[in-house]
C-alpha positions as CSV (number, residue, x, y, z in Angstrom):
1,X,4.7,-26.9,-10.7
2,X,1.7,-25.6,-12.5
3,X,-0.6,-27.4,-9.7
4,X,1.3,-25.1,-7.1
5,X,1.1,-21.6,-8.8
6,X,-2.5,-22.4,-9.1
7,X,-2.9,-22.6,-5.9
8,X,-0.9,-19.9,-5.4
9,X,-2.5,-17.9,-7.7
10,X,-5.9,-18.8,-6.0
11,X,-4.6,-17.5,-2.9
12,X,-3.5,-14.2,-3.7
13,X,-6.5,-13.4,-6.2
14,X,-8.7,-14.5,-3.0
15,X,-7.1,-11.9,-0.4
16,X,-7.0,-9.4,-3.3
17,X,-10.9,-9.6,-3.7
18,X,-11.6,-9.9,-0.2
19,X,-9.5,-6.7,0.1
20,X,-11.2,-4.7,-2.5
21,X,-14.7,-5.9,-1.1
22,X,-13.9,-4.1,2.1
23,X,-12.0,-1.6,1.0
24,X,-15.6,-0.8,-1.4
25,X,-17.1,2.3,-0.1
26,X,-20.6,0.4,-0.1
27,X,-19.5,-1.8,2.1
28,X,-18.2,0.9,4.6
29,X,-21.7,2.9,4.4
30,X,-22.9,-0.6,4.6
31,X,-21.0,-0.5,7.7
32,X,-21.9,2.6,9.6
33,X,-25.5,2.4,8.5
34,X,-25.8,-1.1,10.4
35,X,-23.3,-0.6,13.5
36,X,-23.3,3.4,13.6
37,X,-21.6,2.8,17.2
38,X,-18.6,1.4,16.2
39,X,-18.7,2.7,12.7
40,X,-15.2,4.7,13.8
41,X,-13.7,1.5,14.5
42,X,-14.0,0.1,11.0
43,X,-10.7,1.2,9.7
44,X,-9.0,-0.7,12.7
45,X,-11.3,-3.9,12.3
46,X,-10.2,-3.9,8.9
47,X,-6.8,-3.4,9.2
48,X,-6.4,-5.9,11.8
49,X,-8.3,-8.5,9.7
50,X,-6.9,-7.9,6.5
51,X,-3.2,-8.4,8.1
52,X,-4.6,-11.9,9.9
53,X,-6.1,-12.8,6.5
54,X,-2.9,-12.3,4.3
55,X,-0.4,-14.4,6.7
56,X,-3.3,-17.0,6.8
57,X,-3.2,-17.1,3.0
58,X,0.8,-17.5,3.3
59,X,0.7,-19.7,5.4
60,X,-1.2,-22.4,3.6
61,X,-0.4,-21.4,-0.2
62,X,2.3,-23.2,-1.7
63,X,6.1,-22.2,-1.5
64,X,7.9,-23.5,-4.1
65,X,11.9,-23.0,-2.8
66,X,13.6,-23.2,-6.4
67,X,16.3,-21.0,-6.3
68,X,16.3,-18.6,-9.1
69,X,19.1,-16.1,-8.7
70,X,21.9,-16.3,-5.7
71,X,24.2,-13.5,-5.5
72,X,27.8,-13.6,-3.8
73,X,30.6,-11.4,-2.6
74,X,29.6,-7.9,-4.3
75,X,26.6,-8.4,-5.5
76,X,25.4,-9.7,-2.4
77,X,26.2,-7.4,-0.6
78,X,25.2,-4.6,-3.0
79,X,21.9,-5.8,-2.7
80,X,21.4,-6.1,0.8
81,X,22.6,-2.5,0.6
82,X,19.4,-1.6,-1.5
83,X,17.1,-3.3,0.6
84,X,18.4,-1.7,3.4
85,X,18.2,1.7,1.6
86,X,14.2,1.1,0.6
87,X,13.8,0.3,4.4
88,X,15.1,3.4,5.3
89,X,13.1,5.1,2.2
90,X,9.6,3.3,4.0
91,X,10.4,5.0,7.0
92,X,11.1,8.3,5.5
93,X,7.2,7.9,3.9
94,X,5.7,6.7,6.5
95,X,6.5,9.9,8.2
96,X,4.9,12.4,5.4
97,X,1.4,11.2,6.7
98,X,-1.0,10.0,10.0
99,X,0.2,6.1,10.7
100,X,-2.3,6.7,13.2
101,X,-5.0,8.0,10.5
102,X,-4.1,4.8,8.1
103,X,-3.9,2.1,10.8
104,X,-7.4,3.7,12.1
105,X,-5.6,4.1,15.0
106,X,-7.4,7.9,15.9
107,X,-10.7,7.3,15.3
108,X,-10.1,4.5,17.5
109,X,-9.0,6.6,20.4
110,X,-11.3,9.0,19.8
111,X,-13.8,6.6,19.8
112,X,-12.9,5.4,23.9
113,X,-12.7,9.4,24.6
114,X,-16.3,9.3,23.5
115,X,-17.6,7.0,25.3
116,X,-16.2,7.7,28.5
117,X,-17.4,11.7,28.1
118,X,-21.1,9.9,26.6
119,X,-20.8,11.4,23.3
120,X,-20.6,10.6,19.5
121,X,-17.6,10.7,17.5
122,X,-19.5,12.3,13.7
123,X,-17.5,10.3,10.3
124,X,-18.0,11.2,6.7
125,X,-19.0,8.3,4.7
126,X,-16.1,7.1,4.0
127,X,-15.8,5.9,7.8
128,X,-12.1,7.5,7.1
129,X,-11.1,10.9,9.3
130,X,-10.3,14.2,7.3
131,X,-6.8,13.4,5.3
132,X,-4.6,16.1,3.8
133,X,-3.3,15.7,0.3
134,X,0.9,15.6,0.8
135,X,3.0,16.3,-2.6
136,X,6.4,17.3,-0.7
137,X,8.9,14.8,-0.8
138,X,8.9,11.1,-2.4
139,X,5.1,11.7,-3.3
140,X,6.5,14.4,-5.2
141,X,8.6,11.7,-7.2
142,X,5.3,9.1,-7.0
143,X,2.2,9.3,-5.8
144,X,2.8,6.1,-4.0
145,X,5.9,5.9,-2.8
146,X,5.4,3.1,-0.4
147,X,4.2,0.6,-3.2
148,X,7.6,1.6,-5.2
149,X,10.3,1.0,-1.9
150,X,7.9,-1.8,-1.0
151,X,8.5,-3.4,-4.6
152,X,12.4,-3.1,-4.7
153,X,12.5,-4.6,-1.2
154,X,11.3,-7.6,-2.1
155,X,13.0,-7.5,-6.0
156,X,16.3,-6.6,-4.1
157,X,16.9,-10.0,-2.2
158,X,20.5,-11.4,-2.8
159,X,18.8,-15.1,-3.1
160,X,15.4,-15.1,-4.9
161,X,13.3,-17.9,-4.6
162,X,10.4,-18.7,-6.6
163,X,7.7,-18.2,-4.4
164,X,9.2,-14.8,-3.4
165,X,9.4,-13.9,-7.1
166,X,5.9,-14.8,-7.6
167,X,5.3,-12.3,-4.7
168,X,6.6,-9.6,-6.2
169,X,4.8,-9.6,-9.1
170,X,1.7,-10.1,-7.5
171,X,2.5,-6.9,-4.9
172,X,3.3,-5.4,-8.6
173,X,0.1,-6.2,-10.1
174,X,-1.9,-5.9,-6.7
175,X,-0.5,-2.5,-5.9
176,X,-1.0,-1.2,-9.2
177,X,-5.1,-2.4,-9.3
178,X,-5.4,-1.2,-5.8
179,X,-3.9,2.0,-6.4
180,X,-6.7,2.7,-9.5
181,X,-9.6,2.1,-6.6
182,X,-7.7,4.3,-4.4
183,X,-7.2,7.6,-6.4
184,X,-10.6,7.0,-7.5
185,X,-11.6,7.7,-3.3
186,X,-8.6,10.6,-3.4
187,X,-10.8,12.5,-6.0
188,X,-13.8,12.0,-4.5
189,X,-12.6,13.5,-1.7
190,X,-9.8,16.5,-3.1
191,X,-11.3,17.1,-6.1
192,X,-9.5,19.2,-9.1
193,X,-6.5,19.5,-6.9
194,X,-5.9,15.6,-6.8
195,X,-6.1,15.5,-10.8
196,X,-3.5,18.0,-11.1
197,X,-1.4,15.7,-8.8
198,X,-1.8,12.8,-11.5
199,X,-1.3,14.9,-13.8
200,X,2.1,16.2,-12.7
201,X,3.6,13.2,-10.6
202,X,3.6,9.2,-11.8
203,X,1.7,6.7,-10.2
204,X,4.1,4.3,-9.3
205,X,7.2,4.6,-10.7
206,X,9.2,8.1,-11.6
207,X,9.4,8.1,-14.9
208,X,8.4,11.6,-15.6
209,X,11.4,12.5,-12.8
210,X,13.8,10.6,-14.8
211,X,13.0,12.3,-17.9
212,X,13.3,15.3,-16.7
213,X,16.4,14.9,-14.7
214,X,18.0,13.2,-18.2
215,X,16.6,16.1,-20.1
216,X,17.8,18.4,-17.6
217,X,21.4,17.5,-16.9
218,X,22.1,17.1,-20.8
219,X,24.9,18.8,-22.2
220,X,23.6,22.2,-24.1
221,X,21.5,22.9,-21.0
């Protein structure tokens, strides 16, 4: 048992540190200094790797199969009910912002339009295109939405094994690290206007909405 969440462990603080190297802004000018023709395909190249490099890692980790809760009747179906909720939640965020932006889809397009017309596409430093700070809907619950539905997902399977449990709170630990390296980008690039944001919304899970719903909808108000 403890030889296997080693290993386990091993492999998901490996992709985790593989994924902040590239994810380092360094590395990106790094990047775009060495390969400035294809620096708008970095985002892609990444994206594509870093989805190859985390089923690689689950595939040869350990899975330890123990059973640690199993859920009938009700409760079974209750929770199927959630996760099928937080997938339609997903969808629902994924729509507040570019999935061709994040998946570096639209550089990448731009980036054949280019070449075909013999010009260059121009990147900040980043190697990211121009974003636009949305607080309208769930990411003005959370500022990461996707992390939170993500989370309760995985947390609402009926039968939960122990490998999936130690994937949850991994994706727990891992979105919460990786979220501190991304708002750090997010104010480099919005400034004062992303601060207020942090201050105003929770990172990860809506606390602050909860209190003031509670608070709210007490009696004497």
């Amino acid at each position: 048992m403890l030889t296997e969440f080693a290993w386990i462990s091993f492999g998901f603080i490996s992709f985790s540190m593989i994924h902040s190297l590239f994810s380092a802004l360094f590395l990106k000018k790094w990047f775009i200094s060495k390969f400035p023709g294809i620096a708008p395909l970095y985002r892609l190249i990444f994206n594509v790797a870093q989805t190859l490099l985390f089923f690689i890692m689950l595939v040869l980790v350990p899975k330890p199969m123990q059973i640690i809760w199993q859920t009938a009747g009700f409760w079974f179906y209750l929770l199927r009910l959630v996760q099928f909720t937080m997938l339609i939640l997903l969808a629902g965020s994924f729509r507040h912002f570019n999935s061709g932006e994040f998946l570096g889809l639209g550089l990448a397009k731009k980036w054949l339009m280019a070449r075909k017309l013999n010009i260059r596409v121009s990147i900040d430093e980043t190697g990211d295109e121009v974003y636009e700070l949305n607080q309208t809907g769930f990411y003005s619950l959370v500022r990461h939405p996707i992390y939170l539905f993500t989370i309760i997902l995985f947390l609402s399977d009926p039968v939960m094994r122990l490998f999936q449990l130690y994937l949850v709170f991994w994706l727990i630990l891992y979105f919460y690290v990786g979220s501190v390296f991304e708002e750090r980008r997010l104010v480099r690039i919005f400034g004062q206007q992303y601060m207020d944001y942090q201050r105003r919304v929770d990172r990860l899970f809506p606390l602050e909405w909860l209190f003031k719903k509670l608070t709210y909808s007490s009696p004497g108000r």
